[in-house]
Every structure is written in C-alpha cells, then in structure tokens.
C-alpha positions in Angstrom: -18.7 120.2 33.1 -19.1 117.5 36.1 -16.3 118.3 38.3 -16.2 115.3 40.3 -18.7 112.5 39.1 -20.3 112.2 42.3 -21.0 115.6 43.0 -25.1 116.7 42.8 -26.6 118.1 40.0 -28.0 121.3 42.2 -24.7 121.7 43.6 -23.1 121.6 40.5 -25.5 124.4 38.7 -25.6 126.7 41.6 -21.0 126.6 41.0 -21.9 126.8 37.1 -23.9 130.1 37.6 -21.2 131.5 40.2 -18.5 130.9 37.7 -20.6 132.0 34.3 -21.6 135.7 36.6 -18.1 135.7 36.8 -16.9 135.2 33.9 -19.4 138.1 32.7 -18.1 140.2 34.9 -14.7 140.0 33.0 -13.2 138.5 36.5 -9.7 137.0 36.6 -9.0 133.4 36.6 -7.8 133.9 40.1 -10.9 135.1 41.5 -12.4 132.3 39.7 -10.3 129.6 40.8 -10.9 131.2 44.7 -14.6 131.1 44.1 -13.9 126.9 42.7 -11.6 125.9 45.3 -14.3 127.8 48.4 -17.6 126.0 47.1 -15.4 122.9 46.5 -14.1 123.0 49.6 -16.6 125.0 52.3 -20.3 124.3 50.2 -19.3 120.9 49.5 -16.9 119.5 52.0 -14.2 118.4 49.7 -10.3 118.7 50.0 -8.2 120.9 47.8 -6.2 117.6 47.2 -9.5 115.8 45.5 -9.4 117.9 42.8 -7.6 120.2 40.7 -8.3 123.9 40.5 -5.4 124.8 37.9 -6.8 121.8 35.5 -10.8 123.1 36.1 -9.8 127.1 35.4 -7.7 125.7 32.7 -10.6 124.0 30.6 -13.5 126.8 32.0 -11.1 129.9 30.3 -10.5 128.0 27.7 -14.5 127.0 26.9 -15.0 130.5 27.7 -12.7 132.0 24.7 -13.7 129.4 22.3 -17.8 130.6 22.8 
C-alpha cells in the first residue's frame, strides 16, 4: 500500500514489516495506528495533518481479515 506517493520504497517496507510483526502479534489497531502515525511523523518527517491514520488502519485491518 503506498501511503503517500512520494514516500521511498525502503521507507515504505521497513513501515510494511513493522505493521505485518504487528499484526502477527495479534496487536490492537491502536498500537498500530501509534506505530503509523511515529514512523510517519518522527522516521519520515511528515505531519499528522498529511495523512490519515484512521483511513490507513481502516484499509490495513481490513486487508488483514480478508487474507
């Protein structure tokens, strides 16, 4: 899933394998959607109001259930 169009390939596997150990784990969507919104914002410099967390949970739980 590209995130933001922009945003590196490496960056964006290195989020991917964050939120798929996660998601293994059994985590929350909370904890996931912290994890999202601190790479977003502290790994690759972005604001929380150039993107949206609840819409990128949203579509990763629900890709998640349906595989």
């Amino acid at each position: 899933m590209n995130i933001i169009y922009e945003m590196h390939q490496d960056f964006c596997a290195f989020l991917a394998e964050k939120v798929l150990q996660q998601l293994e784990k059994g985590s929350d969507p909370q904890k996931i959607r912290r994890i999202i919104e601190s790479e977003l914002c502290v790994g690759y410099g972005l604001y929380r109001h150039e993107f949206n967390s609840e819409q990128i949970i949203n579509s990763i739980m629900k890709w998640w259930e349906n595989n």
